[in-house]
N, C-alpha and C positions, 0 to 999 in steps of 0.2 A: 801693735798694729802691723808691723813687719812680719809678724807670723801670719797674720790673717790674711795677708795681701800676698806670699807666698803658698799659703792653701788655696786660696783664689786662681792664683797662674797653672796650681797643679791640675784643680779641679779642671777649668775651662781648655788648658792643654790636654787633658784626657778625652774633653768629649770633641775638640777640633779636629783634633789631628790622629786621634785612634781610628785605623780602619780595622773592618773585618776580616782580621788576617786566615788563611785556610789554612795556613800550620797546626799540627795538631803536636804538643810538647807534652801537655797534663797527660794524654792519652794514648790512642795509635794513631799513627798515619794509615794511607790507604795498604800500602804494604805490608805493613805488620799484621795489619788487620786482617787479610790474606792467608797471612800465616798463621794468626790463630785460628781461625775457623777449620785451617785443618789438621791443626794439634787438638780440637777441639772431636773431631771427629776420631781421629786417629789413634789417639791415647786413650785408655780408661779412666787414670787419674782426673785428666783436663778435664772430661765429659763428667765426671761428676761433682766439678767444681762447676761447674758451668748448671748445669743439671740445678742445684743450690738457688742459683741467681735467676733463673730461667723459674725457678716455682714463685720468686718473689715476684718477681715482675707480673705473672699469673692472679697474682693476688694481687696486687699495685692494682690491676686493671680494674676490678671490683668494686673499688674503692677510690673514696677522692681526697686528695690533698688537705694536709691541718695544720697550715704554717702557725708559725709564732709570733706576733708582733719584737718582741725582745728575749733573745735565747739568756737564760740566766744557770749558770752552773756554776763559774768560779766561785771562789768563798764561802759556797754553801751546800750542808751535809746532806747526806742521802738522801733523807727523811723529810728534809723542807719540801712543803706541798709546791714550791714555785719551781724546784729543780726536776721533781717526776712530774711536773707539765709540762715542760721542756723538753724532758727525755721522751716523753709522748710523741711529741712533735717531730721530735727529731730520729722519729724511725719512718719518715718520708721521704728522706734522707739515701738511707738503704734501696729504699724503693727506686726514687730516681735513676740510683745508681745501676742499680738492677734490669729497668728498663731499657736504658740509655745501650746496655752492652746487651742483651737480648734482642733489641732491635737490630744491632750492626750486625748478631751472627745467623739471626732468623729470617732478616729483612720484610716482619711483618710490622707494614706501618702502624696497627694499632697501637702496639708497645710506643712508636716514635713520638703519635700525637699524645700518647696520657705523659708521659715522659715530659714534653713540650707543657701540660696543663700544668702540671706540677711544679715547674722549676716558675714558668709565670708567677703561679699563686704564691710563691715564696717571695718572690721579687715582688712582686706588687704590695704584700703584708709587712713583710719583714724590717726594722727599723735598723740601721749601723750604727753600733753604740760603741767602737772603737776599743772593746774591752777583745784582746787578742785571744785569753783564752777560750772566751765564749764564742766565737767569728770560726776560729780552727776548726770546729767543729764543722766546719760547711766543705769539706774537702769532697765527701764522695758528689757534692753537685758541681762543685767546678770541675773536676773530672768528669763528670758526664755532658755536662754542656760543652767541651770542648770535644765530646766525642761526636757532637751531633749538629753543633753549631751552624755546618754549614749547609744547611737542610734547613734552619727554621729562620721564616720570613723575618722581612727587616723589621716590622713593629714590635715582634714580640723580642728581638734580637735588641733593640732601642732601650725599654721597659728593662731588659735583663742585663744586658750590661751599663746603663747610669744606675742603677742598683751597687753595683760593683764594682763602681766609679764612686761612689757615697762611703761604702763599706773601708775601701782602701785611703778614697781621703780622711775619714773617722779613725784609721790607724794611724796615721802621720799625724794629724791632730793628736792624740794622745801622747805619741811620744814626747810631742815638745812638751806635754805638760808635766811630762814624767824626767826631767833631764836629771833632778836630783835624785832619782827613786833607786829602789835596786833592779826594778821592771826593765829600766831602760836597758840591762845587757842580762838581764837573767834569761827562765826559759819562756817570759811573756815573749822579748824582743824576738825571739828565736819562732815564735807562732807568727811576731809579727810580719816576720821577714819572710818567712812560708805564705802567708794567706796575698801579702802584695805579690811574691814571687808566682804565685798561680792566678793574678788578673792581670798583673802586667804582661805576661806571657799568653792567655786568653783571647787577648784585645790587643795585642801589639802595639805597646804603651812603650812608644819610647822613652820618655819623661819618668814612669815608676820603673823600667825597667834600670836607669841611670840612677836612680836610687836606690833600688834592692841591692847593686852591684857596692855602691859607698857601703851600706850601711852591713853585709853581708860580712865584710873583711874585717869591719871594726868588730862585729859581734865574735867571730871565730880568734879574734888577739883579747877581747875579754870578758869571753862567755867560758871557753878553755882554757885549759893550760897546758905548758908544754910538756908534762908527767901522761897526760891524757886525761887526766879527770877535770874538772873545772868546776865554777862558782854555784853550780846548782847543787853538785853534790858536797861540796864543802859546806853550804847555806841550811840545807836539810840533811846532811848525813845519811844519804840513800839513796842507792842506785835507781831506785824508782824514776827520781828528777833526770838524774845524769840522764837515761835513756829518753825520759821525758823531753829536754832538749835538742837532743840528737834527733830526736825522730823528723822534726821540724826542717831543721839542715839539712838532715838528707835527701828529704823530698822536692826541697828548696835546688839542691843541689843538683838531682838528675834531673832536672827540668831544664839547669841553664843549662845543663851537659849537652843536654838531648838540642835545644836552641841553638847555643853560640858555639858549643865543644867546649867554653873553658873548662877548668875540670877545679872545684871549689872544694871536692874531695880530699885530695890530694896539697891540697894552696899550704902553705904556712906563712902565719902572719909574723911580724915582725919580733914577735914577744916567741915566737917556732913552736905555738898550740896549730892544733889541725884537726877537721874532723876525722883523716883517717886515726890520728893517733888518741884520739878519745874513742873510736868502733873498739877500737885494738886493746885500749884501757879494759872495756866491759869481757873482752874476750874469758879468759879465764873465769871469771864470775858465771857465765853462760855456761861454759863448760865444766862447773862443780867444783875448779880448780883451785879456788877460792869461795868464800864467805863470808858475807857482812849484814853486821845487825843493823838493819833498817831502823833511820830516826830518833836513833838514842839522845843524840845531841842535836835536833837539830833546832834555830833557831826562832821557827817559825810555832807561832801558840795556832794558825788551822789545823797542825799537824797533829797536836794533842787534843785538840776537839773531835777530831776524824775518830781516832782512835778509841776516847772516850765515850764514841757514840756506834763501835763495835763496826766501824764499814772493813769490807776484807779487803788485804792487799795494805794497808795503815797501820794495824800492830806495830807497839814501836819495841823494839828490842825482835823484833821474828826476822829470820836469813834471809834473805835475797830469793827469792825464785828464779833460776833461771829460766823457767816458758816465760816470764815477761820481758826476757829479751829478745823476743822471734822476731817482732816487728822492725825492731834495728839494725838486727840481720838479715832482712829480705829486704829493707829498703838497701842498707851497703851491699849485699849482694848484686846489684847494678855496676857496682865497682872494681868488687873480687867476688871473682864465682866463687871463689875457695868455702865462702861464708855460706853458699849453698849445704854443703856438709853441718855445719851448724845446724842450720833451719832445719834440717831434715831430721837430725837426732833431738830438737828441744819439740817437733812436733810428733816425734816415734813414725815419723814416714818411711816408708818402703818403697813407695810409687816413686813415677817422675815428678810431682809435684805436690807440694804439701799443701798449697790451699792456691784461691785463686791469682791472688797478688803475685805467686811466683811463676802462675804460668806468662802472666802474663811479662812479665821479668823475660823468661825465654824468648817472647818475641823482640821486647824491644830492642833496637838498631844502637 
């Protein structure tokens, strides 16, 4: 009963006392935004990363939104017809994304309003079923909603954030029912704490944001370890996880940077794990300097179902790829530019920028 009367005070303190804050943390502020438009202009690289996103949006326009009642992808292999529904669904997703940043650098409202149609129909569809790996997936729309937020009327702004007030209470919900699990600090908690860390931040949730902050320090004392690797990759025996966790943190991470300045990077918990020194663990693996056979041991029986049903990137005994760790190193490149050099050699870049995610890295503040 004490759980449910504590989801209750979180619930009705999100929808009280959340205002509509114009801070923009998932995205740019006005300034940045400035700045990209004219890296955007000025570079060839940017312009045709941009270019990319500018033909999506193009096509978003054409077309209308196909939310999903319930995103289903954890625990289920490629092939299962409920997970390419899903994935169907989930390239409106893209689209959002697309519009949302084609609108700020074109400032043609039409991109703004199908953008605005779209994130509604998802919010209005969509059910929060507190399953973290399935929720993560909604990244590129909280980033776009926060690029656009303050431009769309208060009803649909109402509609779209208790959506995301549902979502993030349906995560907190599950953790408690997971205390005994190994979810509670593996790389679920680590989505969990990513997907609260971008509505608290959104919405200007003081209430979840006093909770992302608790629950953040415990996961990084035992989700890591102090060597740099940690429970993910020791549980599955491949780096695939490790970076799979990480990726969550980091995102988590420059967001509260970008908000309060603490720096979550850098933090060491009591037990001296950190997420710089797990970026730094993968280092050498990125770099060819090292090698490891993915999944040999690992403990988990989806992992030999993946495999035995041929999905790439699952092979259990195949090396490590280092291109799957680009993403970890443009999210820590927020941190250390040094890791710009990485990204640039696991993507064979020449330019100033190897895809969009880093131009956008340059501007931010």
């Amino acid at each position: 009963m004490n759980k449910i009367i504590y989801l209750a005070v979180l619930y009705c303190s999100f929808l009280c006392n959340t205002k509509f804050a114009n801070a923009q943390f998932l995205s740019l502020n006005k300034t940045e935004l400035k700045k990209l438009k004219t890296i955007v202009q000025e570079d060839s690289s940017a312009k045709k990363a941009f270019s990319l996103l500018e033909k999506q949006a193009k096509v978003a326009l054409t077309q209308n939104p196909q939310p999903i009642d319930t995103i289903i992808s954890e625990g289920h292999l490629a092939t299962d017809p409920k997970k390419i529904k899903t994935l169907k669904a989930l390239e409106d997703l893209k689209k959002i994304y697309a519009l949302a940043y084609t609108y700020k650098i074109t400032n043609n409202k039409e991109y703004f309003n199908k953008c605005v149609q779209y994130i509604t129909a998802w919010a209005t569809i969509n059910q929060a079923i507190g399953n973290p790996i399935n929720e993560s997936k909604l990244d590129p729309l909280f980033e776009a909603y926060d690029l656009i937020k303050e431009e769309i009327k208060t009803a649909d702004k109402q509609i779209i954030e208790e959506w995301f007030s549902k979502i993030a209470a349906a995560e907190i919900a599950t953790q408690f029912t997971s205390l005994k699990r190994k979810s509670t600090y593996n790389n679920w908690n680590s989505h969990r704490i990513k997907i609260l860390t971008n509505i608290a931040y959104l919405t200007n949730s003081k209430t979840y944001q006093l909770f992302v902050d608790s629950n953040f320090k415990k996961q990084i004392e035992k989700n890591l370890h102090a060597d740099g690797s940690g429970m993910d990759f020791k549980e599955r025996d491949a780096l695939h996880y490790h970076q799979y966790t990480l990726e969550p943190l980091l995102t988590a991470a420059t967001i509260i940077k970008r908000a309060t300045g603490f720096d979550y990077y850098t933090y060491q918990s009591i037990s001296s794990s950190s997420i710089q020194k797990s970026v730094e663990f993968l280092v050498p693996y990125a770099k060819g300097e090292k090698t490891h056979a993915e999944f040999v041991n690992s403990r988990a029986a989806f992992d030999r179902r993946r495999a035995n049903n041929n999905e790439p990137g699952y092979k259990i005994g195949a090396n490590y790829d280092p291109k799957n760790a680009i993403d970890v190193f443009i999210e820590a490149s927020y941190f250390n530019k040094e890791f710009v050099e990485i990204v640039n050699t696991l993507a064979q870049n020449k330019s100033n920028y190897a895809n969009w995610r880093c131009v956008l890295n340059a501007v931010k503040n």
